[in-house]
N, C-alpha and C positions, 0 to 999 in steps of 0.2 A: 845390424841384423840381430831379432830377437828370435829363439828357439824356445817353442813351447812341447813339454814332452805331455803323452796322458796315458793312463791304463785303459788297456781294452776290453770295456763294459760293456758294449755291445752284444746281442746274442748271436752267435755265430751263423751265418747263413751263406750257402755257396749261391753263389750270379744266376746260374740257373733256378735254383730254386725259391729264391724269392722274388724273381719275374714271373712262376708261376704262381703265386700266393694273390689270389685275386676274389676271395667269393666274400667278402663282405658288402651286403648289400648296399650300400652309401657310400661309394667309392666313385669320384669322378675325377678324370683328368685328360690331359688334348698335348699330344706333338703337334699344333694350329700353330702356325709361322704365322707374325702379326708383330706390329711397333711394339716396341714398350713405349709404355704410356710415362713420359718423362715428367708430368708436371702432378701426377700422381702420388700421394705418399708409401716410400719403398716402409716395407715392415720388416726389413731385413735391419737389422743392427750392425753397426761396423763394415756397411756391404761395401766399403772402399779400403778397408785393410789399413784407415788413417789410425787407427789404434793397436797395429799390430791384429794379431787374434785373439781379441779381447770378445765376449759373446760368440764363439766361435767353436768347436769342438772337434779334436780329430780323432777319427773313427778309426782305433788299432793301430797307428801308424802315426809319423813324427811331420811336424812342419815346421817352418818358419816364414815372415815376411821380407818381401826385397824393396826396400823402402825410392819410391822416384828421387830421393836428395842421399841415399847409402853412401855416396859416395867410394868410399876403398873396403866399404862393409863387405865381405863375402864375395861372391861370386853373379854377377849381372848375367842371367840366363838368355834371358830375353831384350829383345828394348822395347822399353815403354817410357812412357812421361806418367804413368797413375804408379801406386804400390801395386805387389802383385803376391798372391800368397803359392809360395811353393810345398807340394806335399810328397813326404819321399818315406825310404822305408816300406815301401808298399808292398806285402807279401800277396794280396789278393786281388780280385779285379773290384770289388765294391768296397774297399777302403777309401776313404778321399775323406772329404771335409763338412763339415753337419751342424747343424744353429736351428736348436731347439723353437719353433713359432708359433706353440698352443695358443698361447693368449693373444696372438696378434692375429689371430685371422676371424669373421666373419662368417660364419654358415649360408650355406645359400650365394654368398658374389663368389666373381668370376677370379681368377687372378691370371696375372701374365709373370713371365717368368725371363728374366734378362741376363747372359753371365758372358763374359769375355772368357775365352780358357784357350790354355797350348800344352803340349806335353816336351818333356825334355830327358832321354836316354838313349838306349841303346838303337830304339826301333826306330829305321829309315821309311817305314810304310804309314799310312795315316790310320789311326788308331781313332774310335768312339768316347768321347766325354758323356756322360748323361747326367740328369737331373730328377732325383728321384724325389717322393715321400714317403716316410717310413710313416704307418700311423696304429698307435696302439690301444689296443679296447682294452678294460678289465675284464670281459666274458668270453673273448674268443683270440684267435692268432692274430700275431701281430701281423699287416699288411704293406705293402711297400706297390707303390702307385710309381710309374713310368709318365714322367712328365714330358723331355725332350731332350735330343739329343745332338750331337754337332761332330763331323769327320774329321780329326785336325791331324797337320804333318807338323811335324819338327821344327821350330823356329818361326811360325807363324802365328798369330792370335786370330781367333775363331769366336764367330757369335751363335750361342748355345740358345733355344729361345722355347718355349713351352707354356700353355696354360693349362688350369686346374681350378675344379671347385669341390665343396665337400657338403655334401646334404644334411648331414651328420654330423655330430664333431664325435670325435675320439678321445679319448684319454690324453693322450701326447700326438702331437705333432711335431716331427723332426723334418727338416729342407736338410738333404743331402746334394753334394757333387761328387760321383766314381767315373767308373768305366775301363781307364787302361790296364792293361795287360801290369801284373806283378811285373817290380822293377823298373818299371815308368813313375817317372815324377811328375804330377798332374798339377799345373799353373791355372790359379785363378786369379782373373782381376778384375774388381766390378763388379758385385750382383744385385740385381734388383728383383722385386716380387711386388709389382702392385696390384691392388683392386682395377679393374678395367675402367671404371669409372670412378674418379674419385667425389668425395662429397664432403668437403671442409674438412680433411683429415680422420674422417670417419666414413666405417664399411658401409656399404647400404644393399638394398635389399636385393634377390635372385633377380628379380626381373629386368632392373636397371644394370648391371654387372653382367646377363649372360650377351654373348654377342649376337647381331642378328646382321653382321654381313654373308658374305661371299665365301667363308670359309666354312670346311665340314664339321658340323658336331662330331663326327664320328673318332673317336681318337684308333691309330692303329688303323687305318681305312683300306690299307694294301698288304699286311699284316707283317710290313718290313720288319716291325719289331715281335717277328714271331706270331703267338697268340693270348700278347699282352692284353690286356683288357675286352678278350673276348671269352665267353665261358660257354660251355654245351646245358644246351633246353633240356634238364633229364636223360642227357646223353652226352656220348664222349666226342670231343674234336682233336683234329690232329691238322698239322701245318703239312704240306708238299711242297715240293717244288714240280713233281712232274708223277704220273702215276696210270698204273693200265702197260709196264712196261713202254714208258715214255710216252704214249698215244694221246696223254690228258696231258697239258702242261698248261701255264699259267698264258693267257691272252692280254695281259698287263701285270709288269713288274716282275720278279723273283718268284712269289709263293703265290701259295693258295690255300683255304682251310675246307676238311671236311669234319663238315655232321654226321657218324658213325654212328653203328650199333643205335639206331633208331627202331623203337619198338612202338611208339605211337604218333600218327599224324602233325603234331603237335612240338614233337621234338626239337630241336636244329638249334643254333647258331645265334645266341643274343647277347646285348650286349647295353651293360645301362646307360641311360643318358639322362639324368634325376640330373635336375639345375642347369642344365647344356640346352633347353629348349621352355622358349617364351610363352605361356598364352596368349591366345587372339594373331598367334602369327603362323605362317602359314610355310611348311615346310616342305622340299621336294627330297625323296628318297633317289638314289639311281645305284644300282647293282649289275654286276655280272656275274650269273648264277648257271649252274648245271646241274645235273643228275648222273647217279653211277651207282649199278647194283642191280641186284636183286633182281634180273630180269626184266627191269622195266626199261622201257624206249622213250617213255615219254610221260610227264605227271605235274601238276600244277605247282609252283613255289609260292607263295605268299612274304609279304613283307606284314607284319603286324605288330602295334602299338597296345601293350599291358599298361596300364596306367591304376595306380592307388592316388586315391583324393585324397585330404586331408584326414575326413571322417571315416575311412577304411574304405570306400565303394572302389569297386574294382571295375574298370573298364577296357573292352576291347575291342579295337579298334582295327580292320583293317585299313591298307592306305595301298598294296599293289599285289597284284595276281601274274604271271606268266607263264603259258605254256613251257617249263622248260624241258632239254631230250636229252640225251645220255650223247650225243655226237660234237655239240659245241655250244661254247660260251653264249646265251642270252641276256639281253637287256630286261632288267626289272626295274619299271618306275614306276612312280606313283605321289602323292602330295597327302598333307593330313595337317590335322591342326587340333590345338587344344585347348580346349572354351574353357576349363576353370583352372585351380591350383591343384597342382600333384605334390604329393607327397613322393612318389616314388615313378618312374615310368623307365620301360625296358624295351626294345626295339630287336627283334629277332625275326626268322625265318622258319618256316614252316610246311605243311602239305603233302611232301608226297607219303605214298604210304609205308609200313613200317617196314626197315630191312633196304630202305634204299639210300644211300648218302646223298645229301644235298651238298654240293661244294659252292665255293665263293672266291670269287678274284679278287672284287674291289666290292665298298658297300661305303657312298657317300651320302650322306644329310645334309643339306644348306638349305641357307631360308628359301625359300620359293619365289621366283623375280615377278613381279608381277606381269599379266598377259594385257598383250597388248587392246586397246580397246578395239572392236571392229570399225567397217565401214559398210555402208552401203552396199551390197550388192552393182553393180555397174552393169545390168544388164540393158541394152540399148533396143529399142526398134522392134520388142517382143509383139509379136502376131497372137494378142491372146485369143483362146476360141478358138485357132488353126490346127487343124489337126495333120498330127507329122507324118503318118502311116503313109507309107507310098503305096497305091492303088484300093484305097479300102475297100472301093463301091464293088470293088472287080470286074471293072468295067474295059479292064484289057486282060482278063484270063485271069493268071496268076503272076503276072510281071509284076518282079521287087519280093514275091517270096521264094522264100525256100525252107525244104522242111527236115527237120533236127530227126537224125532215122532215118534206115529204108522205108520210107511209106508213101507213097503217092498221096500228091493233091489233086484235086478237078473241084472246078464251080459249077456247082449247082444253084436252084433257084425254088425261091417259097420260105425266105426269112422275114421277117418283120420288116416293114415300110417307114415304122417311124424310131426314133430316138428312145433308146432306152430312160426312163425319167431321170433319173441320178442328171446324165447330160443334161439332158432336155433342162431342166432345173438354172447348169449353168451357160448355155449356150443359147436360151432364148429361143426366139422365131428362128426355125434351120428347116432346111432343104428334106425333103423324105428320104430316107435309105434307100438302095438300087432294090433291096431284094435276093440278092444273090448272095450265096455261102458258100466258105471252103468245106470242104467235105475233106477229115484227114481216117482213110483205111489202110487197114493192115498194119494197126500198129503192134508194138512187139514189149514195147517199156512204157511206163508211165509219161516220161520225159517226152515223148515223141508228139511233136505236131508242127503248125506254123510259126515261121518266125521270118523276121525281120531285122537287118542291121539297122542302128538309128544314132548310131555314131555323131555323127558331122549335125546333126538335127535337134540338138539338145542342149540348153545352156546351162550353164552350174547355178545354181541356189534357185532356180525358177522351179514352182512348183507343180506337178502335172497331174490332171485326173486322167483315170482311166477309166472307157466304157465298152463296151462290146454284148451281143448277145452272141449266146452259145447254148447248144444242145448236142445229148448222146443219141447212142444210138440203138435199137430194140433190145441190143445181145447183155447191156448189160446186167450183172446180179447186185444190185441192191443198188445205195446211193454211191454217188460218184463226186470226187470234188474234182472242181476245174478250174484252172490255174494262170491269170495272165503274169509272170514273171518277166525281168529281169536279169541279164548275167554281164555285168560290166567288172571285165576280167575274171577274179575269179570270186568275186562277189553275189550272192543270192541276193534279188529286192524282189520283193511280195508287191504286186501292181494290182491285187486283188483277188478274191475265191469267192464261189461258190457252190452249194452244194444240188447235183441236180439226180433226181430218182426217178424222173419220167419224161415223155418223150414229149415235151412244151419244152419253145425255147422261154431262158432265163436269164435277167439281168447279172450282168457280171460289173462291178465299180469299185473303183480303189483310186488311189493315189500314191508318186513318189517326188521322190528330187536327188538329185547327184550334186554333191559337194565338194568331190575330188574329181578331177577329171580322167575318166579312165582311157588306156588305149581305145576297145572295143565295146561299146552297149548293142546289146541286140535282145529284142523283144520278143518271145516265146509263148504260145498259150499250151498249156500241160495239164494234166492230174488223170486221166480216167485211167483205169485198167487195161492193161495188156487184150489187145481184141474187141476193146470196145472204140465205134467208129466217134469223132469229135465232129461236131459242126463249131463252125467260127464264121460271125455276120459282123459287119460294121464297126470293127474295132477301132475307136476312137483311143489318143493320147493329143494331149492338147495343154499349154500351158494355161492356167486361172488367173481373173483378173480378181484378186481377193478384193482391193479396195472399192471396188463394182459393188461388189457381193454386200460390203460395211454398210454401204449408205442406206440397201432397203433392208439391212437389220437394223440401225439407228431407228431405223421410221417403226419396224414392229416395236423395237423395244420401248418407245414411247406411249406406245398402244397398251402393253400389257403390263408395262411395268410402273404406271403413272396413274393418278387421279386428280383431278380437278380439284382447288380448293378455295371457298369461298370466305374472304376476311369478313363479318362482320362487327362493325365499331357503333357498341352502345355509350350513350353520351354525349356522342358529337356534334356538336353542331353543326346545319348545314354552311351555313356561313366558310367552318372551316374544311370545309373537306378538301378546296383545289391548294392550300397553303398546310394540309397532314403529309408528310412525305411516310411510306411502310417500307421496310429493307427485309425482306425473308432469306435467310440463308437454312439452306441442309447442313446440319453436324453430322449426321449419320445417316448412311444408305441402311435399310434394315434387311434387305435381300442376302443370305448369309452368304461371306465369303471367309473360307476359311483356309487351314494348312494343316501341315503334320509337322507333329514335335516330337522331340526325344529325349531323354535325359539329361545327355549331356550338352544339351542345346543352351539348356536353362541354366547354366554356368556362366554364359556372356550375355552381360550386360545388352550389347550391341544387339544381339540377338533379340532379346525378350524387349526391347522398344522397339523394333520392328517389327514383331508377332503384336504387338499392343495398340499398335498405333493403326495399322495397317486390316488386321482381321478380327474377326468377329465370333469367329469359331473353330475349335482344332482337334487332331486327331492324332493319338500316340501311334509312331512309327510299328513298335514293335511289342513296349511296355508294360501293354494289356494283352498279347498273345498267350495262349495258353501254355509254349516254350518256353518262357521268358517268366511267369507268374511260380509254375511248376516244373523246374528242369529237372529235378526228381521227385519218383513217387512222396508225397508229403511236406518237401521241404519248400514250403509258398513263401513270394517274392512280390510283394504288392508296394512294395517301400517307393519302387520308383516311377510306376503308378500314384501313385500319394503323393509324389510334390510336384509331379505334373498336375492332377487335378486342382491342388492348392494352389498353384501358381495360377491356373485357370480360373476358378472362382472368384480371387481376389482379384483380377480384373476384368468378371461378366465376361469371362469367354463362354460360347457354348461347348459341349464336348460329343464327339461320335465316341461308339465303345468299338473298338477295332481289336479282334475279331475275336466271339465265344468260341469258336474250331474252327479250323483251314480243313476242309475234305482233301490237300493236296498230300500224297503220301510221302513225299519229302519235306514237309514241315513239321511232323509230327513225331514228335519225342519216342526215343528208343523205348522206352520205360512204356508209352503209350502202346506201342508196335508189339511189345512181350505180351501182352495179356490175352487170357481167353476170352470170350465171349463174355462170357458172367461179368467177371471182375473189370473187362471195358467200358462194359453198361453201368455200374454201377461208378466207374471213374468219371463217366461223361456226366451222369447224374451229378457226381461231390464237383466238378467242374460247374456246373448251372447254377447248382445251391451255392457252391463258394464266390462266387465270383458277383450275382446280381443280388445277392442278399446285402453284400458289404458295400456297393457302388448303389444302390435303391436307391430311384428320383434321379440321379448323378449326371448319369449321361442319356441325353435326348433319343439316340439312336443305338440300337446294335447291329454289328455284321454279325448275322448270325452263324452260318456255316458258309466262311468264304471259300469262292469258285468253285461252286459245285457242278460247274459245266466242266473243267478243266481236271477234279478228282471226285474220287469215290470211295476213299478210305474208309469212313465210318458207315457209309450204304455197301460197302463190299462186305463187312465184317456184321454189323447188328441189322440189315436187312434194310431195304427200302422207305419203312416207314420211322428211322432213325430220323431224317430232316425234317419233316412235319413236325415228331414230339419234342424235337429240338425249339423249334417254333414256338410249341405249347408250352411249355414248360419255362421258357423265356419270358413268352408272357404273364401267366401267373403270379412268378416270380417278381417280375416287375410291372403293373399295369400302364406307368409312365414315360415307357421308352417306345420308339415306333422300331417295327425289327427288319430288317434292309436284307434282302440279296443281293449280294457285291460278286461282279467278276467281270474280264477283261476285254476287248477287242468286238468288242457288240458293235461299238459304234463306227468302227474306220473299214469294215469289208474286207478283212483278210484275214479271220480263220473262222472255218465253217463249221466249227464246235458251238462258237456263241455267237453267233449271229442273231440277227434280233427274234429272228421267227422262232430259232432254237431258244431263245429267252425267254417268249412270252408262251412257249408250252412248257417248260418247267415251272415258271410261275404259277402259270393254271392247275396245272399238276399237283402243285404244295397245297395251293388253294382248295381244287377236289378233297384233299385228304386231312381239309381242315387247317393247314396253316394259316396263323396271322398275318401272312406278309402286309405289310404296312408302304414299305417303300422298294425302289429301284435304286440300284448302287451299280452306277456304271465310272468302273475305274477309270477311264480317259488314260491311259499310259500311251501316247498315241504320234505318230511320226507324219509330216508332211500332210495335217488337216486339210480336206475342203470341204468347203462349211454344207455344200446338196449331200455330200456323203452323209454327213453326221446328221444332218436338218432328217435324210429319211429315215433313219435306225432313231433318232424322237420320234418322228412321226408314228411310226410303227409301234413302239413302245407304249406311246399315250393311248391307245385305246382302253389300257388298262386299267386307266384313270386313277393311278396309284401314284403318288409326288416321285419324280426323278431328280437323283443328284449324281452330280459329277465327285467321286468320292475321293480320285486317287490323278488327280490333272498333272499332268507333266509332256513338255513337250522338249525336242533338242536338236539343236541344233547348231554348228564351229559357229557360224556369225550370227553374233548378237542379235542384228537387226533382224533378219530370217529367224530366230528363234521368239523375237515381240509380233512378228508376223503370226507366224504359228499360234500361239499365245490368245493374241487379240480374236485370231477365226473362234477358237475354243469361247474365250468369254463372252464374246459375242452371240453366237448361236445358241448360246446356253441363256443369256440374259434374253433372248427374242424370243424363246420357245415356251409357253403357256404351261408345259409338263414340267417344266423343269423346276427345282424349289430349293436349291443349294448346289454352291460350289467348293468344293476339298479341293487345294492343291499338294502335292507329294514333294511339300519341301519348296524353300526357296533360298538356302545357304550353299553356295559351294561345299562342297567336301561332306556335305551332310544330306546326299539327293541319291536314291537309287540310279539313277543314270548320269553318263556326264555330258556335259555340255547343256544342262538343261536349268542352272541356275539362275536366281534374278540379282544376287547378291554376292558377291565377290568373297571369298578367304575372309578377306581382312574387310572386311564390311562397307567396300564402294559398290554401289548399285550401276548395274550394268545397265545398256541400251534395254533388253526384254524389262529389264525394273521397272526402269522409266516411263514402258510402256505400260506395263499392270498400272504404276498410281497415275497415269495416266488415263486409263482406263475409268481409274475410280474415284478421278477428279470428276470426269464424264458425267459420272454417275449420281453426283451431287446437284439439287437442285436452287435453284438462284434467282432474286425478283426483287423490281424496285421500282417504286412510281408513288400516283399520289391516288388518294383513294377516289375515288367514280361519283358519279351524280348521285348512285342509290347509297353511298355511304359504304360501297362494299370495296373490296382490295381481293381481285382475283387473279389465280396463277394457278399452272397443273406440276404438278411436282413428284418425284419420284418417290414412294413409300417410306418412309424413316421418319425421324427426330428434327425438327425445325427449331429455328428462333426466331421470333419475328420484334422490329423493332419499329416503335411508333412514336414518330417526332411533329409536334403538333406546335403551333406557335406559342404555348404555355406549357409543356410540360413533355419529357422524353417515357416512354413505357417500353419494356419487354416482356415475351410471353414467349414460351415453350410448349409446344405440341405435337404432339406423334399422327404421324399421317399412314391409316391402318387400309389395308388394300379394301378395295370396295366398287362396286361400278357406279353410283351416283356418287354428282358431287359432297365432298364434307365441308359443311359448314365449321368454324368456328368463329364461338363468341367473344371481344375484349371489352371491357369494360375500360371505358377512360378517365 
């Protein structure tokens, strides 16, 4: 037995208060239960005690080693067959034993942490070992990192086990072993620290080293160890066990933390995780969150991701929203991912507003498993075209309704005979209507009229249009909307609206589908006023046969999206014309199809060769909004604008400028909101001159004043003629760009604010008052497509002989294959339609799409069923031809507008030629010379 004594150099620090010393910001570590990695190089020195406590250090306190061959040395505490170091003397609870490891560790890898330990004294209870870092800067306090910890009784050996990384290095890095109570003698035997990955005896780099199984980033996830490596967002936290005079207590484990003395939105509960999380990988949040305070019953919590890049850009991310209440525990989840290298990222909680505490049970990280791929739909023996309504004709009374409210039904007669078009469209040659209407009087509420249960009558993921005419009745004042709904449990679905102001009946059409299956559906027609009577005729719902619908859009699309082209071969001999073989392939569709990008999009790799390879034109999520350019008076942010366009140009993308103003009064900047009259005039001016003077020629398109059917912000405040000079002044500005009206829900019949008719008299309107409009921006944000819906809101549209794009396309739906359905109605109706002159999609990355379930592209960059379906789509779309050339010398084929190649293999000699095929109605020749 060797006894080594040492002086106590250390700076004096009580248990408590160096488990609270946590704010340096490059601080990470994990109680993450996990193997040591055995074949790993430990960087621990002497981590078997075979040289005594040689590279060893005791912190204030005496040791010695008990060697496995002592023999009659000393006293044998324990049994073991390894050495074991015993540490005694112990006046504190953080004295134990410490081995300085600056130089041996790696910035950025992961490490695991391994140690055998028992205790041996007075105490019969089981007592806490832990494994700390002490790590020291020259510019600030010294900090001390809780790595992991282990229960041990008396006479037994225990495995202590912990990982840690450091983003940072420090001045010193010390690996400690404490924990027991003064007067306890603290056994070690065995430690190890390796890199989690090793790589021939050398560290390697964050990415390879952090883990990306089953276990939580989150170190401290149930806050057993207090509120170790958790810190308050600009405000204070405190630990519970239970609070509200017992009424709040913890719904998993011992404690719980609150976010206190919260004075802005923003506040609450974070905690970093720098080097603990991978790029390109895709991670699930899950929380149990409440509220408590300040009066409030109920307020939104947020999970969100602060992330520093390399080059200082700051990013914010959310990844989960939930209603949380002041009565009980809630689940918060949500997924996120991170497309480039962080320098720095922080994971906290947020939302409600100031004065109320956010509390936390549990808050786990792990990688994200991946979702399962879909299947088919299995729907069997669908009646499409069958309409489900029991008695529509009302041709036995009113048997099968009943009506929502005291209000009487009776059938009357003198409604329309034939098919509203929308149907008519997808039902073909059908039967005449009876003629007969419900008549619903005496209503009292909005809500009040016909309905129908249609429970049992309904299959899950099949998609259903809805038709019906409908008319008010003389009393009412002004226009009326009417409402065929939905209520499957307690779910609202929109089956369609329209707006009606005079006593003709009016097409009503929409579309839905049910993806979960409810107790109860029942079908309801609603909206007019209190006291105004409703007629209801021939309500059709009916399942579509979309693939019906494909075939004669193939055939239009052929029609208008195609030309004729004629090979002709100078040189040739007749001789060889049956022995020239010509191969035409299409490289490129020129019909644009494009997407929206973001900044942090263009960080993966993964990414930007699927935007490159796939589209042709894109449009900044958020980038170029006047929020995001200007989020205070003066202080402009064009930087991430700038490497989006550069990224764009450098590979021939085109670009939409999205959007010069949003007319919606919740997008528009506080600092916008303060001003008076003058000084907002004159900010929308320095906005016009800023923004198209420095983008000039740049981008093809702008949204000029998006959804001006939906807000009014800038017509409430500088009067009417604000949108027009917006127009003008755009154009001047830029004579190169076409300027678009963009807004939402035109095309699918369900809300009566932008319907196509309310469309195309604002249009006119801009127009009377001298706007340029150039183009039609119909968002497409759009659920449960049928393509007669959408084919008539084009219809209607094109009279105005202005190019239509689909600017903002996105559809969603749980299974895959129902979501390429969806998808395919969209691109299709839009490729057949003559108006129409571009397609925008709203994203096609997971975790990077305003909606969910509406992506083509998986987290981690496996392309789902809808994928498959779009480059499927736009393999379609390429044109293809091969033969030998004709009696006249020519080589003819009709082909879809874009980029060809054509190749000509003659019994002497092989040729290519490359040609652009430009839209036109007579055939194009071209000439090759051989």
């Amino acid at each position: 037995m060797k006894r080594f004594f040492t002086s106590c150099v250390s700076k004096f620090h009580s248990h408590s208060k160096h488990k609270k010393s946590h704010s340096h910001s490059q601080i990470m570590a994990g109680n993450i239960s996990g193997p040591s990695v055995s074949n790993a190089a430990n960087i621990l020195l002497n981590h078997d005690f075979s040289n005594d406590l040689n590279s060893w250090h005791l912190n204030c306190c005496n040791g010695y080693v008990i060697s496995s061959k002592a023999g009659g040395q000393g006293v044998n505490l324990m049994d073991s067959d390894c050495n074991y170091a015993v540490i005694t003397d112990r006046n504190e609870g953080w004295q134990g034993l410490e081995q300085d490891i600056t130089d041996r560790i790696s910035i950025g890898s992961a490490y695991t942490v391994s140690a055998f330990v028992g205790v041996s004294g007075l105490s019969q209870e089981s007592v806490d070992v832990k494994a700390t870092l002490k790590l020291e800067y020259h510019d600030s306090a010294t900090n001390y990192l809780f790595i992991g910890r282990s229960s041990v009784m008396k006479g037994s050996w225990e495995k202590l086990e912990g990982t840690f990384s450091l983003s940072t290095k420090p001045d010193r890095v010390v690996f400690y072993l404490e924990g027991p109570a003064p007067g306890i003698d603290l056994l070690i035997r065995s430690v190890e620290i390796n890199c989690s990955i090793p790589n021939d005896n050398k560290f390697i780099s964050t990415e390879a080293c952090v883990s990306t199984g089953d276990e939580s980033i989150i170190i401290n996830p149930q806050f057993e160890d207090g509120l170790n490596n958790w810190s308050g967002r600009s405000c204070k936290i405190v630990l519970h066990d239970s609070m509200a005079d017992g009424k709040i207590v913890p719904k998993s484990g011992k404690y719980f933390a609150c976010a206190t003395e919260r004075t802005q939105f923003w506040n609450g509960i974070q905690q970093e995780i720098t080097g603990r999380v991978q790029r390109k990988l895709a991670y699930e949040i899950t929380a149990l969150v409440r509220i408590y305070g300040n009066n409030v019953t109920n307020a939104d919590v947020r999970a969100t991701l602060w992330v520093q890049t390399p080059d200082l850009r700051e990013q914010y991310i959310g990844i989960a929203n939930v209603q949380a209440t002041d009565t009980d525990w809630v689940t918060l989840q949500g997924k996120f991912l991170l497309n480039g290298p962080t320098s720095k990222a922080v994971l906290y909680l947020e939302g409600p507003p100031s004065g109320t505490d956010i509390l936390v049970n549990t808050l786990v990280v792990k990688h994200a498993a991946k979702t399962p791929p879909s299947t088919p739909p299995a729907a069997q023996n669908v009646a499409f075209g069958v309409n489900i309504i029991e008695n529509s004709n009302l041709s036995d009374d009113t048997k099968g309704w009943f009506t929502l409210g005291n209000c009487p039904l009776t059938v009357k007669t003198g409604s329309p005979h034939i098919l509203p078009p929308m149907a008519r469209e997808s039902l073909g040659p059908h039967g005449i209507l009876s003629g007969r209407y419900i008549l619903v009087t005496n209503r009292t509420q909005t809500w009040m009229g016909p309905a129908q249960v249609i429970t049992e009558k309904l299959k899950l993921f099949l998609t259903y249009q809805v038709s019906a005419w409908v008319r008010i009745g003389s009393s009412s004042n002004g226009p009326q909307n009417v409402n065929v709904a939905l209520g499957a449990d307690n779910q609202w679905i929109n089956g369609g609206q329209t707006e009606v102001s005079d006593d003709r009946w009016h097409e009503i059409g929409g579309s839905f589908r049910i993806e979960k299956q409810p107790t109860k559906i029942m079908v309801y027609i609603q909206g007019p006023a209190s006291g105004v009577d409703l007629m209801v005729a021939g309500l059709q719902i009916f399942p579509v046969d979309r693939h019906a619908r494909f075939r004669y859009l193939k055939m239009q699309t052929d029609k208008i999206r195609k030309r004729d082209v004629v090979l002709k071969f100078a040189g040739l001999d007749s001789s060889s014309y049956l022995n020239t073989m010509v191969q035409v392939r299409q490289t490129q569709n020129n019909f644009p199809i494009g997407t929206c990008i973001s900044r942090s999009n263009i960080d993966n790799e993964d990414f930007v060769n699927f935007l490159v390879k796939h589209f042709n034109w894109a449009v900044f999520a958020n980038e170029l909004k006047w929020y995001w350019t200007e989020p205070q008076q003066g202080n402009l942010n064009y930087k991430d604008a700038d490497d989006l366009l550069t990224l764009c140009q450098k590979y021939k993308i085109q670009t939409r400028g999205h959007c010069i103003f949003w007319e919606v009064d919740g997008t528009v900047q506080q600092w916008v909101k303060s001003l008076n009259k003058n000084d907002l005039m004159t900010a929308v001016q320095n906005r016009l001159t800023s923004l198209l003077t420095r983008y000039k020629g740049k981008f093809s398109h702008y949204d000029v004043n998006n959804e001006m059917l939906h807000g009014s912000f800038y017509q409430d405040r500088l009067g009417k003629d604000i949108r027009a000079n917006m127009f003008k002044t755009a154009n001047q500005l830029d004579l190169s760009a076409t300027l678009f009206v963009n807004d939402y829900h035109i095309e699918d019949g369900c809300d009566t604010r932008s319907c196509p008719n309310k469309y195309i008299e604002h249009i006119l309107d801009l127009q009377e008052q001298g706007a340029p409009v150039g183009g039609i921006g119909i968002q497409g944000h759009i659920d449960s497509p049928v393509g007669p819906v959408v084919c008539s809101s084009l219809d209607k549209l094109g009279i105005l002989g202005l190019p239509i794009w689909f600017t903002e396309l996105d559809v969603s739906s749980m299974n895959e294959y129902v979501r390429g359905d969806d998808l395919e109605v969209m691109l299709r109706e839009a490729m057949a339609h003559p108006a129409v002159e571009g397609i925008m999609l709203w994203g096609f990355w997971e975790l990077f799409m305003s909606r969910d379930n509406a992506h083509l592209v998986n987290a981690e960059g496996d392309i789902n069923e809808a994928g498959k379906r779009f480059l499927a789509l736009k393999q379609e779309w390429l044109s293809h031809s091969h033969g030998h050339v004709n009696e006249q010398g020519q080589f003819n084929f009709r082909g879809f507008y874009g980029t060809y190649n054509v190749e000509i293999v003659t019994p002497s000699k092989k040729i290519s030629k490359t040609f652009v095929l430009d839209k036109g109605d007579s055939p194009m020749e071209v000439s090759i010379d051989l």
